[in-house]
py3Dmol code that shows the C-alpha trace and the ligand (Angstrom):
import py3Dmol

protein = """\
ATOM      1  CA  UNK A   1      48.704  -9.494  51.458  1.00  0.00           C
ATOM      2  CA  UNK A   2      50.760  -6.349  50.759  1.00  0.00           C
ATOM      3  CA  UNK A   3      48.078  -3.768  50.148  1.00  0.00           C
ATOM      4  CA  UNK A   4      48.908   0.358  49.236  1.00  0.00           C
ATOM      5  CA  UNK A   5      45.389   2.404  50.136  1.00  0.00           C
ATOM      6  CA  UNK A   6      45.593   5.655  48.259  1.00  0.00           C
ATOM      7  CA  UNK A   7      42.842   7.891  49.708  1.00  0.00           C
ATOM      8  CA  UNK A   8      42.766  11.351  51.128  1.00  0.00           C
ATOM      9  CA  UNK A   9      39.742  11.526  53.519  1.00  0.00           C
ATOM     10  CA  UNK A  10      41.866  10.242  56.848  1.00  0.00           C
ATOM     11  CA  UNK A  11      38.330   8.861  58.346  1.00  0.00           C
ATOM     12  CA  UNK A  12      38.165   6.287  55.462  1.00  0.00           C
ATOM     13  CA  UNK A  13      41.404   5.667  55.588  1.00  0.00           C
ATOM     14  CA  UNK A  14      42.128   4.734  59.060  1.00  0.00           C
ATOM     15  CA  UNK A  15      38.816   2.677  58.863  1.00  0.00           C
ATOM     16  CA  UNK A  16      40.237   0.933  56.153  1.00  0.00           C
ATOM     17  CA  UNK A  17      43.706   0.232  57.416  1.00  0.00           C
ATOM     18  CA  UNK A  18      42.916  -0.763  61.263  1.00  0.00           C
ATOM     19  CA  UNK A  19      40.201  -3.503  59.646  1.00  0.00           C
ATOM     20  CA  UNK A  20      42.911  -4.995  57.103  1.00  0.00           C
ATOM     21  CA  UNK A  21      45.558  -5.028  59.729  1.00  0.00           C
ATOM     22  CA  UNK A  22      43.214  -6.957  61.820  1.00  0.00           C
ATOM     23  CA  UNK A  23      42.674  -9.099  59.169  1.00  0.00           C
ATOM     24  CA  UNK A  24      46.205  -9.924  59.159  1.00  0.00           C
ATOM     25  CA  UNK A  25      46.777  -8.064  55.905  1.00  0.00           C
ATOM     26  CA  UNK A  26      49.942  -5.528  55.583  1.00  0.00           C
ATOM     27  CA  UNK A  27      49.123  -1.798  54.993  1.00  0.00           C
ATOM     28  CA  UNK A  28      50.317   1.486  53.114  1.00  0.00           C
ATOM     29  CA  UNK A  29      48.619   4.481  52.968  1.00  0.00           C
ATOM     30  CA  UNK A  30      48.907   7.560  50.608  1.00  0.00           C
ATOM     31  CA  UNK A  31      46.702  10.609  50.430  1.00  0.00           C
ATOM     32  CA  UNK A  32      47.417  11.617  46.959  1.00  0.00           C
ATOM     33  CA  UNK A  33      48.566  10.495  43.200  1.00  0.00           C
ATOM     34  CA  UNK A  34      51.632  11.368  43.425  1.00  0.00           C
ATOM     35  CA  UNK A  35      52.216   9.788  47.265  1.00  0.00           C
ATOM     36  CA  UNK A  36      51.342   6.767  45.447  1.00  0.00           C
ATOM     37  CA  UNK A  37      53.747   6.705  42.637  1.00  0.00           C
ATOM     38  CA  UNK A  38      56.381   7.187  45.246  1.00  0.00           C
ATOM     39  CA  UNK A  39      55.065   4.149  47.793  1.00  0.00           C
ATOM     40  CA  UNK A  40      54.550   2.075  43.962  1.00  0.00           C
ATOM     41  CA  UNK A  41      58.089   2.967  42.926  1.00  0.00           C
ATOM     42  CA  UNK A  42      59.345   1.754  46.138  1.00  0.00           C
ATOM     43  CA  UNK A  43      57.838  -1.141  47.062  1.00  0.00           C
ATOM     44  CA  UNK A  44      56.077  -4.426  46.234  1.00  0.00           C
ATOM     45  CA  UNK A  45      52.599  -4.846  46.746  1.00  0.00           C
ATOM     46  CA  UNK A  46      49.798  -7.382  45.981  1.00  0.00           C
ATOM     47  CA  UNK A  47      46.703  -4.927  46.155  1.00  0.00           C
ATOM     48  CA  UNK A  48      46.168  -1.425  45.460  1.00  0.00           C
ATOM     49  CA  UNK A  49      43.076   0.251  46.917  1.00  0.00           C
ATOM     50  CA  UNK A  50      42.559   3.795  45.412  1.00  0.00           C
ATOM     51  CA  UNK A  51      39.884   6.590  45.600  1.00  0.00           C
ATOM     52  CA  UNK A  52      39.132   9.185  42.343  1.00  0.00           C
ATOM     53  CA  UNK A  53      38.485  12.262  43.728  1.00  0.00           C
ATOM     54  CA  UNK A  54      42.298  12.567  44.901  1.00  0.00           C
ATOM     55  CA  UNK A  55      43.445  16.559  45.827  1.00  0.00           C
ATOM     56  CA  UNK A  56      45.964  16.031  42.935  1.00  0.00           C
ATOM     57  CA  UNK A  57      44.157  14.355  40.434  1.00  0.00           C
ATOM     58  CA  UNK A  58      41.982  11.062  39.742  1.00  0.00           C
ATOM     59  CA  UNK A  59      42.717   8.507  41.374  1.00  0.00           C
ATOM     60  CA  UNK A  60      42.598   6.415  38.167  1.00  0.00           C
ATOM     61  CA  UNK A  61      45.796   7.642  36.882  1.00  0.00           C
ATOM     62  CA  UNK A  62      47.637   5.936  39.040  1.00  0.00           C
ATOM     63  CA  UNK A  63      46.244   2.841  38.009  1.00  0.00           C
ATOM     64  CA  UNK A  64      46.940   4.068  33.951  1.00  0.00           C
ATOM     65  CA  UNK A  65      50.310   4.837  34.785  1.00  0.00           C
ATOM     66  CA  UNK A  66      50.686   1.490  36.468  1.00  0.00           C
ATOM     67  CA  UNK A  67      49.401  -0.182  33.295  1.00  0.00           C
ATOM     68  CA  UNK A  68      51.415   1.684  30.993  1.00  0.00           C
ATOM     69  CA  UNK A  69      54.470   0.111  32.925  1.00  0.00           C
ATOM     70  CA  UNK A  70      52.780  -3.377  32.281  1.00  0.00           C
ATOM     71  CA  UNK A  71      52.199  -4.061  35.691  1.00  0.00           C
ATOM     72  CA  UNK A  72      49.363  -6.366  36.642  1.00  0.00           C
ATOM     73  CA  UNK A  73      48.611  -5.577  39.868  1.00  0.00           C
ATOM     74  CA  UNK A  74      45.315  -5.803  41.250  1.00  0.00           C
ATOM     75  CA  UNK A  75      43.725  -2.322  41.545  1.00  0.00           C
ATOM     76  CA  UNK A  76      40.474  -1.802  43.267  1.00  0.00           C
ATOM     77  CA  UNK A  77      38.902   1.624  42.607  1.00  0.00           C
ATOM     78  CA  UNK A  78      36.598   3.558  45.586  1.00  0.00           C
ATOM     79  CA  UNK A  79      34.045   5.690  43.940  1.00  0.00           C
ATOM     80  CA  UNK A  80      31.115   7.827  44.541  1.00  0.00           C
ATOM     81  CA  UNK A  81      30.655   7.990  41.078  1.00  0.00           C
ATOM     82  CA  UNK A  82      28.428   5.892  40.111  1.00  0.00           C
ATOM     83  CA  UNK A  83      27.179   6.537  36.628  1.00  0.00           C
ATOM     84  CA  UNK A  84      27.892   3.673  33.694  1.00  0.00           C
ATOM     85  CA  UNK A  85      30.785   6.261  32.199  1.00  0.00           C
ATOM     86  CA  UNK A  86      32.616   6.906  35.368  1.00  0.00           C
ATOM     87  CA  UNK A  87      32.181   2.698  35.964  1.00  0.00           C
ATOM     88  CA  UNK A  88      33.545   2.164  32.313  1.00  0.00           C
ATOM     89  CA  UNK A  89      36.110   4.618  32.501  1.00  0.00           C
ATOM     90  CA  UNK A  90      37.586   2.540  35.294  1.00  0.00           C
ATOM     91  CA  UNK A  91      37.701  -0.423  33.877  1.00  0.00           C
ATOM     92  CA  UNK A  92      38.888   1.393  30.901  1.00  0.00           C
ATOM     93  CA  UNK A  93      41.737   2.679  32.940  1.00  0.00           C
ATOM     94  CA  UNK A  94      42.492  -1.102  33.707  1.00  0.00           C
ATOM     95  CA  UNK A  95      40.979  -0.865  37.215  1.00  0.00           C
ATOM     96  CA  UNK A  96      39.909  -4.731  38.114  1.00  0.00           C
ATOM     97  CA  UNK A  97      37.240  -3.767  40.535  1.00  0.00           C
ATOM     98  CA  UNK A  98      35.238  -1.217  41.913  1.00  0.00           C
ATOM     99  CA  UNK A  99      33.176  -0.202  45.272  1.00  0.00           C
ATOM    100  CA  UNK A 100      30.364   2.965  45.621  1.00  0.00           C
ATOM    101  CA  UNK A 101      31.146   4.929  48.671  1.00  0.00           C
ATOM    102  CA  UNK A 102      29.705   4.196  50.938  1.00  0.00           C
ATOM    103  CA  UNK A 103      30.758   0.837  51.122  1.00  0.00           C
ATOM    104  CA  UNK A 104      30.833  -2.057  53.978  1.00  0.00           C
ATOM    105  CA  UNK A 105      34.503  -2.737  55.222  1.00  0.00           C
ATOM    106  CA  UNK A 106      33.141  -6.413  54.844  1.00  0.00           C
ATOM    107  CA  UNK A 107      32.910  -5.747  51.194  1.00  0.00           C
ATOM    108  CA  UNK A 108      36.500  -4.901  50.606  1.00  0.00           C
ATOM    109  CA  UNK A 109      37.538  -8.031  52.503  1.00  0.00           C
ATOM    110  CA  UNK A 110      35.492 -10.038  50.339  1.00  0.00           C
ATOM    111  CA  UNK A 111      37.069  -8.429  46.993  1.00  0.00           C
ATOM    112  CA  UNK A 112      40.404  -9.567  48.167  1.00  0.00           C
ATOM    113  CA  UNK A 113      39.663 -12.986  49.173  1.00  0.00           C
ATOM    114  CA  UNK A 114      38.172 -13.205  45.750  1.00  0.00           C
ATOM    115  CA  UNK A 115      42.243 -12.489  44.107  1.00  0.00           C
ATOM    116  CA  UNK A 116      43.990 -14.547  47.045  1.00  0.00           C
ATOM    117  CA  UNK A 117      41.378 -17.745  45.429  1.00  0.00           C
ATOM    118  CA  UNK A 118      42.376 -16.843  42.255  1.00  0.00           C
ATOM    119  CA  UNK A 119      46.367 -16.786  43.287  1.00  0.00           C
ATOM    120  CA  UNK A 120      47.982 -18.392  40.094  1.00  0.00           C
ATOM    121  CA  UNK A 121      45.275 -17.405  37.182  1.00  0.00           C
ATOM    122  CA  UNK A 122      46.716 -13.668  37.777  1.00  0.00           C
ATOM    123  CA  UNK A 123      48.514 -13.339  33.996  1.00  0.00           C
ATOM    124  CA  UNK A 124      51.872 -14.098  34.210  1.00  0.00           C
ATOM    125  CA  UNK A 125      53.944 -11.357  32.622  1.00  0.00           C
ATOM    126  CA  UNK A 126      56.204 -11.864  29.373  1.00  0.00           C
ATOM    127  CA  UNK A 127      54.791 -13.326  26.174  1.00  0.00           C
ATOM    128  CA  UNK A 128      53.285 -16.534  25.287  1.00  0.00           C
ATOM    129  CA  UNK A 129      52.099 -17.813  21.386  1.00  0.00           C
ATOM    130  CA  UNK A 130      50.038 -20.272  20.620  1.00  0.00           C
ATOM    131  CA  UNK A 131      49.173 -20.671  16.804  1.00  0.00           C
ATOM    132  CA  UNK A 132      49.302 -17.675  14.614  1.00  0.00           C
ATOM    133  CA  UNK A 133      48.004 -15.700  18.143  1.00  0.00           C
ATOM    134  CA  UNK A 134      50.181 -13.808  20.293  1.00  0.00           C
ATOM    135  CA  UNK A 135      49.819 -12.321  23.801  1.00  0.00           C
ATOM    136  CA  UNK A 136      52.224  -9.761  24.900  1.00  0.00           C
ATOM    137  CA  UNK A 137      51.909  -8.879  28.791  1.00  0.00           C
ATOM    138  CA  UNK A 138      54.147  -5.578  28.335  1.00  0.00           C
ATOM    139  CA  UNK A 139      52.101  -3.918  25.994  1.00  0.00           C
ATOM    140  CA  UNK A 140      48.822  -5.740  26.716  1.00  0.00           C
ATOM    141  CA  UNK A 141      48.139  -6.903  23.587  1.00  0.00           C
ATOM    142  CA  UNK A 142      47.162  -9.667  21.617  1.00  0.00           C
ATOM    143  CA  UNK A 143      48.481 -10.144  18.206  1.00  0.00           C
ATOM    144  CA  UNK A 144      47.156 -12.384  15.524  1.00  0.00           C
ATOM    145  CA  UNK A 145      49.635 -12.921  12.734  1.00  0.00           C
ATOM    146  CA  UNK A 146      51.555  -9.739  13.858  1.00  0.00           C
ATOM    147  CA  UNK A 147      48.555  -7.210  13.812  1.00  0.00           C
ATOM    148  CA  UNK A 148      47.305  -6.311  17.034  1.00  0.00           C
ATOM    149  CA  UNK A 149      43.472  -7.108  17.731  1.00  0.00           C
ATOM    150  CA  UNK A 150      41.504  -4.247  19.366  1.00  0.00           C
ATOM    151  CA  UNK A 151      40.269  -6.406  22.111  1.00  0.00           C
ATOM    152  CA  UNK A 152      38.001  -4.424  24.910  1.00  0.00           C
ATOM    153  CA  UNK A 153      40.021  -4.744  28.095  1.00  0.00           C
ATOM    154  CA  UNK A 154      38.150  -7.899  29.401  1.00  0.00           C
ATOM    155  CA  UNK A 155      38.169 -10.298  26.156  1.00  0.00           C
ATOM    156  CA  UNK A 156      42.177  -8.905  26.495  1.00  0.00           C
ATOM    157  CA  UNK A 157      42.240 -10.597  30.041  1.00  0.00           C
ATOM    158  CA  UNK A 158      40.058 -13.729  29.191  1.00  0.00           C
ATOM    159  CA  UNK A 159      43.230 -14.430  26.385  1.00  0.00           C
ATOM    160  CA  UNK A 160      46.162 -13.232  29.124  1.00  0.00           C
ATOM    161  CA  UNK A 161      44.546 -16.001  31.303  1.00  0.00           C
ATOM    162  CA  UNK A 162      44.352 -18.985  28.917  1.00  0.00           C
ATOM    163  CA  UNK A 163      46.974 -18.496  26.317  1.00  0.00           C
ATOM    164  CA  UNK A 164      49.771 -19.250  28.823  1.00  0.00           C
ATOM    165  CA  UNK A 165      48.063 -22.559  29.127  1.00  0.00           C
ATOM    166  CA  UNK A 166      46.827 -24.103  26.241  1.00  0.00           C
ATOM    167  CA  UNK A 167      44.695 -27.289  26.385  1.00  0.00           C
ATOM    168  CA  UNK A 168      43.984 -27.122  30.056  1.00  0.00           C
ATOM    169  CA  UNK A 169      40.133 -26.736  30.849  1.00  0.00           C
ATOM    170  CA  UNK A 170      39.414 -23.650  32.974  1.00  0.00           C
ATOM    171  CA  UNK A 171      35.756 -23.810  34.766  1.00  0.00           C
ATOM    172  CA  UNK A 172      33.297 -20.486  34.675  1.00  0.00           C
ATOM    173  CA  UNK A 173      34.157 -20.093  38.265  1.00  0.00           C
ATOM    174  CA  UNK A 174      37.609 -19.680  37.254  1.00  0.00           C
ATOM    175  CA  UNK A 175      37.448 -17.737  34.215  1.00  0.00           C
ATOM    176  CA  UNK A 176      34.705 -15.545  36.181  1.00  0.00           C
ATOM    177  CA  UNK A 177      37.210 -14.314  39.137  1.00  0.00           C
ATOM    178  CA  UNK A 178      39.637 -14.405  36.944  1.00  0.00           C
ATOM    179  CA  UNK A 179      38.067 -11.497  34.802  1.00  0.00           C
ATOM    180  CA  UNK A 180      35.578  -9.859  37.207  1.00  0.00           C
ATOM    181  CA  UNK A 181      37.274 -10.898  40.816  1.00  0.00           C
ATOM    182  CA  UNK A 182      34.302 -12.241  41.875  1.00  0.00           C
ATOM    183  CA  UNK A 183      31.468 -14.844  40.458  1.00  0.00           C
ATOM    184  CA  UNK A 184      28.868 -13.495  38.024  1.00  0.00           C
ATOM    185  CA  UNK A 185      24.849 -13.945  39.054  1.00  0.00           C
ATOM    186  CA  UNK A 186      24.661 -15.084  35.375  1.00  0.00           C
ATOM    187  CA  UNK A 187      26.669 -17.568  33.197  1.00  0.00           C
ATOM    188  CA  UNK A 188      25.521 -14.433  30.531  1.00  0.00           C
ATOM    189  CA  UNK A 189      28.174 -12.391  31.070  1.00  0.00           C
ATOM    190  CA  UNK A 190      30.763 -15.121  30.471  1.00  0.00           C
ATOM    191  CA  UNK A 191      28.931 -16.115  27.112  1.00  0.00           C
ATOM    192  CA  UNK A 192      28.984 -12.788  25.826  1.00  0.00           C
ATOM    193  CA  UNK A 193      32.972 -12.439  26.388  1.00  0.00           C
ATOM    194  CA  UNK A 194      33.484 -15.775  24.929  1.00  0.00           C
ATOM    195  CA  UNK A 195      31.498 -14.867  21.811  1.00  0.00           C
ATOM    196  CA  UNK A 196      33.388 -10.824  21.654  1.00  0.00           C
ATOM    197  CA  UNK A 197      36.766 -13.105  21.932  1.00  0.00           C
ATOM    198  CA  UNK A 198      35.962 -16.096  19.092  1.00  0.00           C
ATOM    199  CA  UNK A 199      34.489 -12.911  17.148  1.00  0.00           C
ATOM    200  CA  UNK A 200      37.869 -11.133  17.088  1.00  0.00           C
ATOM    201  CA  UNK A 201      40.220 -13.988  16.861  1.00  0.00           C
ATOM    202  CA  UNK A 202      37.887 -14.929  13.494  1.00  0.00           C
ATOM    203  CA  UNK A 203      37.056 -18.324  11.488  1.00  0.00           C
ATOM    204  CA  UNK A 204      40.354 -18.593   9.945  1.00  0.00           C
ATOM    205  CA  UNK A 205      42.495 -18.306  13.340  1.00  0.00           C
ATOM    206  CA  UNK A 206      44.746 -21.359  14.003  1.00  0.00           C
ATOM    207  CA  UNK A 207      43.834 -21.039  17.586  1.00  0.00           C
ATOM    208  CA  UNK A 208      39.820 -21.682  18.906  1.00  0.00           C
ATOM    209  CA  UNK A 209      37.809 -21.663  22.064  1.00  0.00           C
ATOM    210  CA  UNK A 210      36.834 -25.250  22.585  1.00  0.00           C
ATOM    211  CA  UNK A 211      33.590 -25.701  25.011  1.00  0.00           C
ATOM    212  CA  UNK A 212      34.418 -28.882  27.114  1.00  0.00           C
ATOM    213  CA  UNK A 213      30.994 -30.348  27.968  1.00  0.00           C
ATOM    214  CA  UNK A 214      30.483 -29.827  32.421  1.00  0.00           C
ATOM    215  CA  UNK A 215      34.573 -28.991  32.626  1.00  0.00           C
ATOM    216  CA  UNK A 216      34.306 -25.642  31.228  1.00  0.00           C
ATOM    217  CA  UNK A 217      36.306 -23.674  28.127  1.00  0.00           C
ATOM    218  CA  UNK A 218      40.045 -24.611  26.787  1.00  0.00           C
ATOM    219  CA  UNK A 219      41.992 -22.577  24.077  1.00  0.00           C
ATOM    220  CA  UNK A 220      43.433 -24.801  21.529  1.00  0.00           C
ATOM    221  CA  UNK A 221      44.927 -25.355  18.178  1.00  0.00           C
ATOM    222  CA  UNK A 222      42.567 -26.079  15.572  1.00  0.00           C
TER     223      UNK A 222
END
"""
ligand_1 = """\
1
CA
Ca 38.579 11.715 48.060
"""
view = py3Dmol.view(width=600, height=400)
view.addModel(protein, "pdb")
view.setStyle({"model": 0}, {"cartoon": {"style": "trace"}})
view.addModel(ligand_1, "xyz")
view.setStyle({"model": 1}, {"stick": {}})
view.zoomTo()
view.show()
């Protein structure tokens, strides 16, 4: 994988880069926001690792600008921060993971194998209807009927990943990394989404959340 690290203490850093390279993964390294736009604006890549406290800014504004571009690509967020705002405000920012400092190198490896077994579920990017529901990658937003729904950020991903593919049963595993990057200790968390998602979408929608009995969840027509 093509991965950009965006983080100003050189220690971490280096640490960071000489482990991925060894791991066979390809590096970039900025020490600011703004280096980052630049590397971003220059080149493809298929991670980004970032840090908040950046000398020019947090680091999470690289991620919002990224976003606001309607790019999809993975973002990882480094944080000493640690309190539920700071965690929310990432995820608000449309960060897909995050790691306390300090964390084990291990850890970050096992964050990215989690998106390389993913591979295909990342959204694909354009616009896909099904029913009177509409997902637009672009503006990362789903639309019933026109109106867009004020989905929270991960009910918004749990439609980006199944409305391209209607009818095909996706497994909690695969709805799990597909949303959090990694699997969830309890089946809870997936319930709860489900329910904030059928909740929105509402009793008259065209469109439903079938549960398949052992096989998992499918989004169909009613
Ligand atoms: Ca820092």
């Amino acid at each position: 994988m093509r991965i950009l690290i965006v983080e100003d203490d050189t220690h971490i850093a280096e640490n960071l880069v000489l482990f991925l390279e060894m791991k066979g993964h390809e590096c970039d390294y900025a020490t600011s926001c703004r280096g980052a736009s630049q590397r971003l604006a220059q080149a493809e890549f298929d991670a980004l690792i970032v840090d908040r406290g950046l000398p020019d800014g947090d680091g999470l504004s690289v991620i919002r600008d990224l976003r606001a571009r309607g790019s999809s690509l993975w973002a990882l967020v480094l944080t000493a921060r640690d309190t539920l705002e700071d965690k929310l405000a990432g995820f608000e920012a449309g960060a897909d993971d995050y790691l306390l400092k300090p964390f084990a190198l291990q850890e970050v490896e096992a964050r990215l194998d989690a998106i390389a077994r993913r591979g295909k579920l990342r959204e694909d990017a354009g616009t896909w209807q099904l029913g009177d529901i509409e997902y637009d990658s672009s503006a990362q937003e789903v639309r019933r009927g026109g109106s867009a729904l004020r989905l929270p950020p991960k009910a918004l991903r749990l439609v980006a990943v199944m409305l391209p593919h209607p009818n095909r049963a996706f497994s909690r595993r695969e709805l799990e990394l597909a949303i959090w990057g990694h699997e969830q200790e309890s089946s809870d968390n997936l319930r709860s989404l489900l329910h904030t998602v059928r909740r929105h979408l509402g009793e008259t929608c065209s469109v439903e959340i079938v549960n398949m009995h052992g096989l998992g969840y499918k989004l169909a027509l009613r």
